[in-house]
Structure formats: structure tokens, C-alpha cells
C-alpha positions as CSV (number, residue, x, y, z in Angstrom):
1,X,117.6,-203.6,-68.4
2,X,116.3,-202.8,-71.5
3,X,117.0,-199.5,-72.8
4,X,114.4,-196.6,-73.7
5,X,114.8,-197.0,-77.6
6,X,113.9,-199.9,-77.5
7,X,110.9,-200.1,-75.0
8,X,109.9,-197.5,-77.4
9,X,110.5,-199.8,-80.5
10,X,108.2,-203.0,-78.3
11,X,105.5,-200.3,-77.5
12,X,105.2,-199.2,-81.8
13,X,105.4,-203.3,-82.4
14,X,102.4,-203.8,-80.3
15,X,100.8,-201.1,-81.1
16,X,100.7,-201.9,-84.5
17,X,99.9,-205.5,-84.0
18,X,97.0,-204.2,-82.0
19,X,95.7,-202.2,-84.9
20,X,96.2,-205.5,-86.9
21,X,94.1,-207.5,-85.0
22,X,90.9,-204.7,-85.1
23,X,91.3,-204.3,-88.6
24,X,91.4,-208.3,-89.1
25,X,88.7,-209.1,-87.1
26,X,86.7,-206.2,-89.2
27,X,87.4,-207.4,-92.4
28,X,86.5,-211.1,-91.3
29,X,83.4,-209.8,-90.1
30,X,82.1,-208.3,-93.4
31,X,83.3,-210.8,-95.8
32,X,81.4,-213.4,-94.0
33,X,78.0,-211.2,-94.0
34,X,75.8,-212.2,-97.0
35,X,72.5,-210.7,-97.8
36,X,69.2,-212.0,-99.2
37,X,65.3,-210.6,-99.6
38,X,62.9,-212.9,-100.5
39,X,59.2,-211.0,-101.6
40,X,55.9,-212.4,-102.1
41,X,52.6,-210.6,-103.6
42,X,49.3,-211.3,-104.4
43,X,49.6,-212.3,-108.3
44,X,48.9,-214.6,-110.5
45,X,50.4,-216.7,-113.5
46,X,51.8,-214.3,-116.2
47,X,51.8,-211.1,-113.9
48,X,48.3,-210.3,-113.3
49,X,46.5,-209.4,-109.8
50,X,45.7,-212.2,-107.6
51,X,42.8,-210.6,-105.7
52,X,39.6,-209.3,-106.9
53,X,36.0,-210.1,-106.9
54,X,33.8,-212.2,-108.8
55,X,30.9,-211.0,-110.9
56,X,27.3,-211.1,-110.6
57,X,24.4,-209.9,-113.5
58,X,21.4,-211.2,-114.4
59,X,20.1,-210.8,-117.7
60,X,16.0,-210.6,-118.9
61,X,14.4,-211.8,-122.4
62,X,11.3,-210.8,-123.0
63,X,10.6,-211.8,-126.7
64,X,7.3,-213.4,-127.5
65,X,7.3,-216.0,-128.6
66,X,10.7,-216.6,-127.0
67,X,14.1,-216.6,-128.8
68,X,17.2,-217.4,-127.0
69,X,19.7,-215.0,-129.0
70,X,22.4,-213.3,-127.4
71,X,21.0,-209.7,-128.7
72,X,17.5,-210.8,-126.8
73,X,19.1,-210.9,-123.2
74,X,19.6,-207.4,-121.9
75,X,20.1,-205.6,-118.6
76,X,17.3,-203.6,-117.3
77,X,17.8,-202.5,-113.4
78,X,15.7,-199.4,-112.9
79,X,12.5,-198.7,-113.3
80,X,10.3,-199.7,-115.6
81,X,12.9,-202.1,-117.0
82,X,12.2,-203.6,-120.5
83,X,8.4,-203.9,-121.2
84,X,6.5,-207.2,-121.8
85,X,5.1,-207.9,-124.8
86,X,1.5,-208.7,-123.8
87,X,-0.5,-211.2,-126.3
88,X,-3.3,-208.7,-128.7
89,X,-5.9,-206.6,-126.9
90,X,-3.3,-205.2,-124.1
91,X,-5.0,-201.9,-124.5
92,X,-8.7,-202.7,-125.4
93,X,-9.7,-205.2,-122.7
94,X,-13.7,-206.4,-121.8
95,X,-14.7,-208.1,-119.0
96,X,-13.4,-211.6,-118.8
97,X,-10.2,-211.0,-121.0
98,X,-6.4,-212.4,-120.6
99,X,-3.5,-211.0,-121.7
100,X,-0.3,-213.2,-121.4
101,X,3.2,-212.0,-121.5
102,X,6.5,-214.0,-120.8
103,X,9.9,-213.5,-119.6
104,X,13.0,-215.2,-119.3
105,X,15.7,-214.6,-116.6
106,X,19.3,-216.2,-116.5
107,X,22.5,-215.1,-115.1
108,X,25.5,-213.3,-117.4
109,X,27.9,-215.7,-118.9
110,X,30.5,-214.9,-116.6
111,X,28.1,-214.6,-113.1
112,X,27.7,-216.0,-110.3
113,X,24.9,-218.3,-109.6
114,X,21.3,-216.6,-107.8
115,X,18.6,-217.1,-106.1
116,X,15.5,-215.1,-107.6
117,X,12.0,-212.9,-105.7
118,X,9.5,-211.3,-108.1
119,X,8.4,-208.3,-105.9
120,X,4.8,-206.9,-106.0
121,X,3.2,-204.8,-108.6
122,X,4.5,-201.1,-108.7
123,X,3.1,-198.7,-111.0
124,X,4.9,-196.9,-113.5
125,X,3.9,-192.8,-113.6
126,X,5.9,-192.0,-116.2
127,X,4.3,-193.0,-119.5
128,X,3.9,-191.2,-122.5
129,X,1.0,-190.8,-123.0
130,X,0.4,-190.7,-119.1
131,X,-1.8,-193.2,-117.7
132,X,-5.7,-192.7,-117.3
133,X,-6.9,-193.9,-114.3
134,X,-8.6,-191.4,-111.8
135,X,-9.0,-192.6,-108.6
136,X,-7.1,-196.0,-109.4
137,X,-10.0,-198.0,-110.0
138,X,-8.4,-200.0,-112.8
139,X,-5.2,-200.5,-110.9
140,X,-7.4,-201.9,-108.1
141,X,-10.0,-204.1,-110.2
142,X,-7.1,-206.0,-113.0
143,X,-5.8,-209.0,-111.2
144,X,-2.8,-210.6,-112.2
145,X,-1.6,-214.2,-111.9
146,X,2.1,-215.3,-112.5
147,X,3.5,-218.5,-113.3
148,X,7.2,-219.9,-113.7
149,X,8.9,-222.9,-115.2
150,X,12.5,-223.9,-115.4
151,X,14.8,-225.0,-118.7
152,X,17.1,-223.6,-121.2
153,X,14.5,-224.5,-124.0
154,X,11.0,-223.0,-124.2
155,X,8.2,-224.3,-121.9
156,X,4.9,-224.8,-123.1
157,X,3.3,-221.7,-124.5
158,X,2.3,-218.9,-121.8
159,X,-1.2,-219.3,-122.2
160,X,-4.0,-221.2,-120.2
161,X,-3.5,-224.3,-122.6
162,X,0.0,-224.0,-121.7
163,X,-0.4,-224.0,-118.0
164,X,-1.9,-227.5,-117.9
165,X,0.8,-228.9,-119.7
166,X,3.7,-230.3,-117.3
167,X,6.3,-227.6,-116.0
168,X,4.5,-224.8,-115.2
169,X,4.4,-222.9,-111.3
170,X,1.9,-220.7,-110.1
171,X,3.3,-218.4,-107.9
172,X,1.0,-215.7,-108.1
173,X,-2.6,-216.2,-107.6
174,X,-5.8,-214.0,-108.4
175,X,-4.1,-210.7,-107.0
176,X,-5.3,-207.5,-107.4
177,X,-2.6,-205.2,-108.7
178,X,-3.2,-202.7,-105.7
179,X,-3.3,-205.6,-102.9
180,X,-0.3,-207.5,-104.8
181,X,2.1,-209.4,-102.8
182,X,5.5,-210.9,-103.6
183,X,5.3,-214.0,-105.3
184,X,5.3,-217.2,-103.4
185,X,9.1,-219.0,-103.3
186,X,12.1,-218.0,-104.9
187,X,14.1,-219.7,-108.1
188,X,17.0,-220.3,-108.8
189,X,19.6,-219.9,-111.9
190,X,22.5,-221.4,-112.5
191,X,25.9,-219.6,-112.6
192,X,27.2,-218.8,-116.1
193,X,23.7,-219.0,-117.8
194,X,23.8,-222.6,-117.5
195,X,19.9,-222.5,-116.9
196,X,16.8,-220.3,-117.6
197,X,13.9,-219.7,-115.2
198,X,11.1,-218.6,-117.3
199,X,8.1,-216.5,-116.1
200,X,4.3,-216.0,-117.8
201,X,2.2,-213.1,-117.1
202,X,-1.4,-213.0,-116.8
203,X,-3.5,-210.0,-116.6
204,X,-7.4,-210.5,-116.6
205,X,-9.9,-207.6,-115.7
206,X,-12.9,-209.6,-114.4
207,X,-16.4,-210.4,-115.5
208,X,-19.0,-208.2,-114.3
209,X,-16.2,-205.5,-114.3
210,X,-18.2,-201.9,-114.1
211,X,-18.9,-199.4,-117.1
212,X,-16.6,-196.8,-114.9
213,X,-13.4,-198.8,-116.0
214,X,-14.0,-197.9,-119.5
215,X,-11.1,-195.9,-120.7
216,X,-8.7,-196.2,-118.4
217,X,-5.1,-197.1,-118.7
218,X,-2.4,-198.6,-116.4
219,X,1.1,-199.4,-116.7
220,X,2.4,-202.1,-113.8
221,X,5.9,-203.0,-113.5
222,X,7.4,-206.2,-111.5
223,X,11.0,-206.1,-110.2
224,X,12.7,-210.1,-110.0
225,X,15.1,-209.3,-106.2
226,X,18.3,-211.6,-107.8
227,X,20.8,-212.6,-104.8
228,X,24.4,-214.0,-105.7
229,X,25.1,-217.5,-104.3
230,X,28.7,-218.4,-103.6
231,X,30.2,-221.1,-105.6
């Protein structure tokens, strides 16, 4: 029979061995434990974003005779916009007179590509000097014809010689600036200005046009609806 000392002295043994094994089996445990993080983000090469959005602009040129120089194409999207530059005798028209004035639409260097709708006739109210035309007889009477071709060089001239040569469109028709309609068919441009729809337009105030129309002024303005197109 053992004696009380030393059950005491097995008990401590164990005891400690106890404590030995706990702390071992801790210090195992942690030692093994590596850690790692991986992240991703939306980036690009060289540290930039990753996400955004594309751009989309359409620019207008409406030198006559046309000039395709970069200080020519400018960005006009309210009301009146840039004005045409009408052939001579804008102001003092007879009965039976044209005036023709062109315009040139392409996208921004940097744009999408677009699909193109020249709106109806609006008029513009805030002139100076203001218009003269009482009862909008003028604004009813001019009629106005439109008509488009397609290239980055210049079409035939906008005038009715140029008309019959080949490229042309008509996509306006004999309307009456007060009855006016959008234009029949849409165009399209290119992305990154690589091509140029170009646009004539023709204002005529009509034989056998009253004396009452003497006088008068109006000031229409034409807005081109421009819709992006994915790449």
C-alpha cells in the first residue's frame, strides 16, 4: 500500500502531464493555422477603373460651302442650335424663289455610332429683331423641302443642279412649314466620325404667293433626334 506522500506526488505527476497535454495540443493547433485573403476589383491595367460608360455626341457643320475642319464641327443641343447659312436673298424673297442651305452631321471622335430623325419645323420666337409675321401667314405659305446624302467628302452642291446629280435623298417633300412632318427614314453615322450624313435645305415661297406676305419674317429651326447604337 502506497503511502499518502506519495499518492500525493502521482496525483502532481499527472496533473502536470495533464496540463502538458492541453498546452501541446494548443500550440499544435495554432502553428498549423495559416492565413490568406485573396481580393479582386473592378480595374484595369495600370490602376484605373474598370467600369464606366461609353460616350455618345454628335457634332453639326454648317459652313457653306462645306469645310471639314475640326473648328467647323460644334455642339448645338438647345434651341435654335447653330443657324444655316441660307444661299443670297434669305431675307428678300419673291414668289417662285429658293434658298438652299446645308448641313453636316457626324458623331464625336470618341462616340458611339447613331441612328439619325430630323424632326418637323419649330419656330424660333426669340430673334432679335423679333419676327414679323401677324397671323403666321408666312409660316404657313414657305414650304420647305429636305434632302440628304452620305460621305466624308462633299456631295454635289446643295442646289437643284445638285440634286440630279447621283447621291442625293429627298426626304422632305413640298411641306408647308406649319403642316411639317418629320422627315421620311432615319440615317445613320458611323461611330468615331468615321462617316458624314449630309443634309440640304430648301426653302421656296411659292408663285402666285399674295401681296399680304410682303414684309414678313420667319425664323424655323429643325432638330436631327440622334439615338446611340451599341457597338
Amino acid at each position: 500500500m502506497s503511502s499518502p506522500s506519495r499518492q500525493r506526488n502521482t496525483r502532481k505527476i499527472a496533473a502536470i502531464a495533464a496540463g502538458a497535454l492541453v498546452v501541446g495540443l494548443g500550440a499544435t493547433y495554432t502553428l498549423a493555422s495559416w492565413n490568406d485573403s485573396e481580393w479582386v476589383w473592378g480595374g484595369a491595367a495600370g490602376n484605373a477603373p474598370g467600369v464606366g460608360t461609353d460616350t455618345f455626341e454628335v457634332l453639326q457643320n454648317t459652313t457653306n460651302a462645306y469645310v471639314d475642319a475640326p473648328a467647323n464641327w460644334v455642339n448645338r443641343e438647345t434651341k435654335p442650335g447653330d443657324p444655316l447659312q441660307f444661299s443670297l436673298g434669305a431675307l428678300s424673297l419673291t414668289p417662285g424663289d429658293q434658298i438652299f442651305a446645308p448641313v453636316a452631321l457626324r458623331s464625336d471622335d470618341d462616340s458611339l455610332a447613331a441612328t439619325v430623325q430630323l424632326s418637323a419645323a419649330e419656330k424660333v420666337t426669340t430673334t432679335t429683331p423679333a419676327t414679323v409675321d401677324p397671323g403666321d401667314l408666312l409660316w404657313g405659305a414657305v414650304l420647305a423641302d429636305v434632302y440628304t446624302a452620305t460621305g466624308t467628302a462633299a456631295p454635289s452642291a446643295c442646289t437643284p443642279a445638285g440634286f440630279t446629280a447621283t447621291g442625293w435623298t429627298q426626304i422632305v417633300t413640298n411641306q408647308p412649314l406649319a403642316t411639317a412632318t418629320a422627315a421620311t427614314g432615319t440615317q445613320s453615322l458611323d461611330a468615331g466620325g468615321g462617316s458624314t450624313q449630309h443634309y440640304c435645305f430648301v426653302l421656296e415661297l411659292p408663285a402666285g404667293s399674295p401681296d399680304t406676305l410682303q414684309g414678313r419674317t420667319v425664323a424655323p429651326a429643325w432638330k436631327f433626334d440622334s439615338t446611340s447604337v451599341a457597338p
